[in-house]
N, C-alpha and C positions, 0 to 999 in steps of 0.2 A: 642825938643824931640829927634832929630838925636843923641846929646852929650849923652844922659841915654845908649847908644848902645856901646857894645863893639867892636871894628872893628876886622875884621878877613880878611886872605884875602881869597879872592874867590878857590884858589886854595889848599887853607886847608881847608877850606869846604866842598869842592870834593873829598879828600884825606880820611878825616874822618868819612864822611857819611852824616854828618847833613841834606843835600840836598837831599839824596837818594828816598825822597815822591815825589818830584818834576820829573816831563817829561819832562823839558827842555833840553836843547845838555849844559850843562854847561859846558862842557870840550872844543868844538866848540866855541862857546861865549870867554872862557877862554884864547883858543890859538890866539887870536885876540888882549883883551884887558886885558893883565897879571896882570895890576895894578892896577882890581876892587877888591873890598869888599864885604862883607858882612856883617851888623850891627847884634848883638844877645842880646835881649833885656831877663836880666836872670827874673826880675819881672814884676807885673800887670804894664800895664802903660798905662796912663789917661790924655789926651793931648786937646787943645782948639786948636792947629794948624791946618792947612790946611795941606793934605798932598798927593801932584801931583809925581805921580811913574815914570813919563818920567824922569820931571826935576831932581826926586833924581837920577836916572841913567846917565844924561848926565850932571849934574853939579855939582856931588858929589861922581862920579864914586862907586855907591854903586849898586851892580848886586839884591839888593834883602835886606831880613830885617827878621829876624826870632825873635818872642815873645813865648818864653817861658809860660809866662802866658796869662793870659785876657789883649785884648788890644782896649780902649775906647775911642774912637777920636768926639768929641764935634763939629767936623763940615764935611767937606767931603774928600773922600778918591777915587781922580777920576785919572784914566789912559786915557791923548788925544793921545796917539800912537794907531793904528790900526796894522799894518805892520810889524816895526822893531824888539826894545826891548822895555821893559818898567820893573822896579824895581821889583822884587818878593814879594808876603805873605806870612808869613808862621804863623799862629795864631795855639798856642798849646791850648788855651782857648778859650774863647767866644770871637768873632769882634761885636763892637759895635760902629755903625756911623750912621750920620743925613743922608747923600748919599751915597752910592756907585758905581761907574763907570769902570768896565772893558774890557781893549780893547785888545791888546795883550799878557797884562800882565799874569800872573800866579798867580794866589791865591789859597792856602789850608788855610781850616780855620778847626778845630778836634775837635771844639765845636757849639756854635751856631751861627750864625751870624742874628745880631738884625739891621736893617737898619731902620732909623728911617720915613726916606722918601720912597725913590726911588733909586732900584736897577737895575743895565743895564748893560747887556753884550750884547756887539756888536763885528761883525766880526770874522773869522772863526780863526784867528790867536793865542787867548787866552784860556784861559781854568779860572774857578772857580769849585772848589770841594769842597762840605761844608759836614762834616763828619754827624754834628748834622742837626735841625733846622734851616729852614730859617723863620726869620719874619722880614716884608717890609710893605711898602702900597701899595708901585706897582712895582711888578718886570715885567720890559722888556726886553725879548730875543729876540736878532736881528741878526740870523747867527752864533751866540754864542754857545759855549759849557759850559753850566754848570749842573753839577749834583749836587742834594742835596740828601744825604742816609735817612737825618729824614724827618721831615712833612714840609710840605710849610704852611704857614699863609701868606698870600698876594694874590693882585687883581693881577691875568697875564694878558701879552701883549704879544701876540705874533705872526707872521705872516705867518708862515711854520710851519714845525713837529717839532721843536726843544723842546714845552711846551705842551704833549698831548692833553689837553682840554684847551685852554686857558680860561679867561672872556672876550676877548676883542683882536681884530683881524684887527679892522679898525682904526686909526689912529683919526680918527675923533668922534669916540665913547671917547676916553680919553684926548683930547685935548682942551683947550680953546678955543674960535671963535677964537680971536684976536692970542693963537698961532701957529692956525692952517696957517689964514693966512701971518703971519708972517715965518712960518718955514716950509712950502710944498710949494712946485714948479712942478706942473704938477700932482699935487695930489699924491705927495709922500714926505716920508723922513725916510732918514736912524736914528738910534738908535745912532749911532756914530759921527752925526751933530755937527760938532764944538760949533755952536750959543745954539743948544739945550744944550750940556753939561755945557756952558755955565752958561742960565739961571739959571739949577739945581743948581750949584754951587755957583749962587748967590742968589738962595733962592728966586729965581720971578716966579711970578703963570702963571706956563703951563697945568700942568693938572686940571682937573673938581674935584669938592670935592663930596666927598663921594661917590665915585665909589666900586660897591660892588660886591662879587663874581655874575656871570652869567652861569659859570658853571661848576657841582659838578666836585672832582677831586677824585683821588683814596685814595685819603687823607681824603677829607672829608667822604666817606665811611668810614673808618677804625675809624674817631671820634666817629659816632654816631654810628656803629656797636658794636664795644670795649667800650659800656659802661659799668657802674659799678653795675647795675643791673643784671649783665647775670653770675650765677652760674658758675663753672669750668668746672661742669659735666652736665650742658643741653644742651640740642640739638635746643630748640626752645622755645621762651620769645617771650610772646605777650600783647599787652594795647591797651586798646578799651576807648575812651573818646568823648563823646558825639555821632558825628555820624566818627569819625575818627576811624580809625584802624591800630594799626604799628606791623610789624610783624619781628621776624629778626630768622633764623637758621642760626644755625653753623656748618661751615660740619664735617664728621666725615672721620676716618681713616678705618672704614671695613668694605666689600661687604655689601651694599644693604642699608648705612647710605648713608647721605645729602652728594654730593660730593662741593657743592660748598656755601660758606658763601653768605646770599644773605639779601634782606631789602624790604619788601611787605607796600605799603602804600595806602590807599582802604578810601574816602569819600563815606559813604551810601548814601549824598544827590545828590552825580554827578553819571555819569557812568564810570566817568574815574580813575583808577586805574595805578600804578608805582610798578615795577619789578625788583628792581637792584641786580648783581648780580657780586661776584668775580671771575675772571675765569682766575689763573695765574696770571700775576701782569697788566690784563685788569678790566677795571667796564660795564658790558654790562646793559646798560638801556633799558626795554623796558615798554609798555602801554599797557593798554588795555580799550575800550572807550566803554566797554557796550556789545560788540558783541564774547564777550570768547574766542578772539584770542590775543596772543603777538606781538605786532611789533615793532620794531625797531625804534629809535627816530631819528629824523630826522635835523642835525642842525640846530639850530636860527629857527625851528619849533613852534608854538602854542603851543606844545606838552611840550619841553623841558622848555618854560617859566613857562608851569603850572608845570612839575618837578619840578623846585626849589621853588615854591612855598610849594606846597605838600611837599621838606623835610626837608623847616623851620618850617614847622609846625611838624613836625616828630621830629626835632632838640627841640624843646621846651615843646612837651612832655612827651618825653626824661628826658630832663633837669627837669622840674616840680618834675618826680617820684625819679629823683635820689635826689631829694633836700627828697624829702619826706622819702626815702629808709634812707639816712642820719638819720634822726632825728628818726628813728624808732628802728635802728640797736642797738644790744645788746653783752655786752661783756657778758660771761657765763666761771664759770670756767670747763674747758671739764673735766679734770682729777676726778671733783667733781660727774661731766655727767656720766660718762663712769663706776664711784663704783657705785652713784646709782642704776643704770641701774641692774648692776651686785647685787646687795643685791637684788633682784625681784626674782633672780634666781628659777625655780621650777624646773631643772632637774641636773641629776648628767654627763649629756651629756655636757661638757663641748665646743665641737667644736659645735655641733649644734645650743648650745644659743650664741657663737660668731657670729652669722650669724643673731643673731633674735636684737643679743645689735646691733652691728651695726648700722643694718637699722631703730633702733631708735634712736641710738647716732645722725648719721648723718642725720634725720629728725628735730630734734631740731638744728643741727647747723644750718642747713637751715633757719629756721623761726627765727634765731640769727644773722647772717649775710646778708641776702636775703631778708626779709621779704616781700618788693613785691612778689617776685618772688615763694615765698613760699606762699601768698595770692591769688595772681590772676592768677596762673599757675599750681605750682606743686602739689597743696594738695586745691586746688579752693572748689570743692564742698562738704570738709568739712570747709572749711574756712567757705563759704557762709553759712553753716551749723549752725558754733558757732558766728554767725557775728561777725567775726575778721578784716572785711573791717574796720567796725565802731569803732571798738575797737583794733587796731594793735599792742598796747603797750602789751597786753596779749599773744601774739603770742608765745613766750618760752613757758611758763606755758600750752598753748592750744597744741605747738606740742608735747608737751612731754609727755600726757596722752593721746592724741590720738594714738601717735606714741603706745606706752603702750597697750593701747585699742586695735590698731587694731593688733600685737601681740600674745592676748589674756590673759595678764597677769593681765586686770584688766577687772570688769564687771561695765556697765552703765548703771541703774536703772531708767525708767521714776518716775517720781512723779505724770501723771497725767492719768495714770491708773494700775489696782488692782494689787498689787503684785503677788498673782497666776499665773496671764498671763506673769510676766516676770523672776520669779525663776528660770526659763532653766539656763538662764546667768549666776545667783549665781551659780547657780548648777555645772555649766562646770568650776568657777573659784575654787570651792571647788575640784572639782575630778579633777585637774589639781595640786593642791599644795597639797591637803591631801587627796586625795581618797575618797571624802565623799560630800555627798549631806545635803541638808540645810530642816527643816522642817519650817514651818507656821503657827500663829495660826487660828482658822475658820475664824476670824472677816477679816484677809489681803484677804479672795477671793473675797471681794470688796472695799476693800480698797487701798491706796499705800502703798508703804514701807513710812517709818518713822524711828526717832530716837529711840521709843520705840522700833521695832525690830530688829536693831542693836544691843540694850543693852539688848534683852531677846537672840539673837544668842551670844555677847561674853560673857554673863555667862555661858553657856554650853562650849563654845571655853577655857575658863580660867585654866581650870585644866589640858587642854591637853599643855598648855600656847602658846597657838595661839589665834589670835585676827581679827577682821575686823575692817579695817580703813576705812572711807570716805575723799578721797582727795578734799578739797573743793578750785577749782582756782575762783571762782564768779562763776556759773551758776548752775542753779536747780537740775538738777537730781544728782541723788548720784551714783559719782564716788567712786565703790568703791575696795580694796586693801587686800588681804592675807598676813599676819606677821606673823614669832615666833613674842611673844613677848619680847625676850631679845633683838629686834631690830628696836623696837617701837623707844625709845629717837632716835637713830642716822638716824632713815629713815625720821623722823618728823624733824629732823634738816636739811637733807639732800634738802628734798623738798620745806621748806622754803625760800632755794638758789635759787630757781626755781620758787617761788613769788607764791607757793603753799602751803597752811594751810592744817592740817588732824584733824580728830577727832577720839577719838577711845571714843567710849560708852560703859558705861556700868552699 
């Protein structure tokens, strides 16, 4: 692998900037050993070698190694120096290795770093920066400095402040029997253990299999906060299933809104309840077991076992809805949303029904994009109204003459009692578009409306060439609509887009 590197020396490196991410004294180092290098690797490269940072430093006098692109190493990438110096990384792309071990050395990595095993920084001496991602099985930090900007995915080990929550803090929770007692002496051992590095390297079972997160991180808030259920513009998405309840706000930016992003999760059949909340770049977790107070969890408490319990269950469903929100979701053409809307027009006030389209354009985009959240949240009891639980795939077509309805631009006629008792409605949609009320004959003050009186009202309507439609999306009562009729064909085509049929009788 070293030959694909172009050498440089160290002191043109320094000269030209290349090194300038790094915090090492390379000029110090430099005035020492004038005859190091630098390797600069300009593409991806994908290597099966083993590759030990001491010895490239002290047996190939290379100060360091910079990759241009993604660099994929098929086995492990371990530094045994603690102390002195050890060869540098500089990954402009993704690191992708089975191990990785550092001890003094210095790695930047600006993409993600995918460890396939196990990750370890030991000793105060070194530094890892990883710009993106980290994903590992088991990262452990032992007196180590490493910062990761993106998400962690991996089990921590950690023994001090260095991993704010770790999973895992006693040695003997992640250890084998056999190598526990083979690598502690006095019931310890350093992360930097020559034998342990060692093993790693050789690929022999120290750790326990399937060790699983123990406890949440600010990370795993931000997963199941930032799902893809939650509108741009809500404040507060909630799911109720079975006897579970998850709740999540988002804070807001002005006096007297949610200051802080938080995650409520409430079993009706226990008394114990979970409170997490963002406060800064902290997750304050608290409980409450029945008695209406908050408290403070307590670590490696009863408390916090049943926390992670409670927010795999809140994690799956989560997941569940998002799968279902998936398959529900609706392309729509807006531009097609936004004329309809506009053809409804009943006033010459043009800024006024900007404010009326709107808040129906962006009610259907809602129930287009969102559709849980438009079901079981924002617009719930009229959803539960038109059973759109049962029926989700209607949701376009149901928000957009609701939206319409509630409005006022369209009137909705029961079918199961006497049209007399509900002409008001007709009435306000006529003296809204033409100034004029609707008459009746004797027989409708006990009857419903019907097709028949639609086709005895737009015979009279024909001459003035205005007409009544009925929007039929699937449900009974008669939805119905004010037209010129020179805009009959394009409104009927318009609403078809929208998985809604009209009739116009006569």
């Amino acid at each position: 692998m070293l030959s694909q590197g172009n050498p440089i020396l160290l002191t043109d490196a320094i000269n030209t900037g290349l090194i300038n991410e790094l915090h090492y004294d390379f000029r110090l180092l430099n005035s020492y050993h004038p005859e190091l290098k630098v390797l600069v690797f300009e593409t991806d490269v994908e290597t099966d070698q083993y590759i030990d940072l001491y010895d490239i430093y002290v047996e190939e006098d290379i100060a360091g190694m910079i990759f241009n692109g993604h660099l994929h190493v098929h086995n492990a990438i371990i530094d045994y120096e603690l102390d002195t110096y050890s060869a540098f990384l500089l990954v402009k792309g993704n690191l992708t290795c089975d191990n990785l071990v550092a001890g003094c050395t210095e790695i930047l990595v600006k993409g993600n770093a995918n460890v396939l095993h196990t990750f370890i920084g030991y000793y105060n001496h070194g530094e890892v920066h990883i710009e993106g991602d980290l994903h590992a099985g088991l990262w452990i930090e032992d007196d180590h400095h490493t910062n990761v900007n993106g998400k962690v995915n991996a089990v921590t080990f950690c023994r001090s402040w260095h991993i704010a929550t770790p999973d895992f803090s006693n040695w003997h929770d992640i250890l084998l029997p056999e190598a526990v007692t083979e690598l502690m002496k006095d019931d310890y051992l350093f992360a930097g253990n020559a034998d342990l590095i060692h093993k790693i390297k050789e690929g022999q079972p120290v750790f326990k299999q399937g060790l699983l997160h123990t406890r949440l991180t600010l990370d795993d808030f931000y997963r199941l906060h930032q799902n893809s259920l939650y509108p741009p513009d809500m404040d507060k998405l909630t799911m109720v299933e079975d006897k579970w309840v998850v709740s999540f706000t988002r804070a807001g930016h002005l006096p007297g809104e949610q200051e802080y992003d938080s995650i409520f999760i409430m079993n009706h059949r226990t008394d114990l309840s979970f409170f997490l909340l963002k406060e800064n770049d902290l997750m304050i977790c608290l409980y409450d077991d029945g008695d209406n107070e908050w408290k403070d969890i307590v670590r490696d408490s009863p408390q916090e076992r049943e926390l992670r319990r409670y927010f795999s269950r809140a994690q799956e469903i989560v997941s569940s809805r998002e799968t279902w929100n998936a398959q529900y979701k609706t392309a729509i053409n807006k531009e097609q949303l936004w004329h309809l809307i506009w053809m409804l027009n009943p006033t010459d006030d043009l800024e006024a029904f900007k404010l009326t389209a709107t808040a129906i354009f962006n009610r259907v985009i809602l129930a287009a994009e969102y559709p849980y959240a438009y079901i079981h949240n924002t617009y719930q009891d009229d959803s539960e109204k038109r059973g759109l639980a049962d029926a989700p795939a209607f949701s376009v077509p149901i928000a957009l003459f609701d939206g319409l309805l509630s409005q006022g631009l369209l009137a909705e006629i029961p079918v199961h009692r006497p049209l007399a008792n509900e002409i008001a409605a007709l009435n306000q949609l006529g003296t809204l578009y033409w100034n004029t009320t609707f008459q009746y004959p004797e027989s409708y003050a006990s009857t419903p409306i019907d097709t028949e009186y639609l086709q005895f009202v737009n015979d009279q309507l024909q001459q003035y060439e205005m007409g009544i439609i009925r929007l039929n999306p699937g449900i009974d009562n008669y939805i119905l609509a004010c037209i010129p009729l020179r805009e009959l064909t394009a409104i009927t085509e318009k609403l078809l887009l929208f998985q809604i049929r009209t009739d116009y009788l006569i």
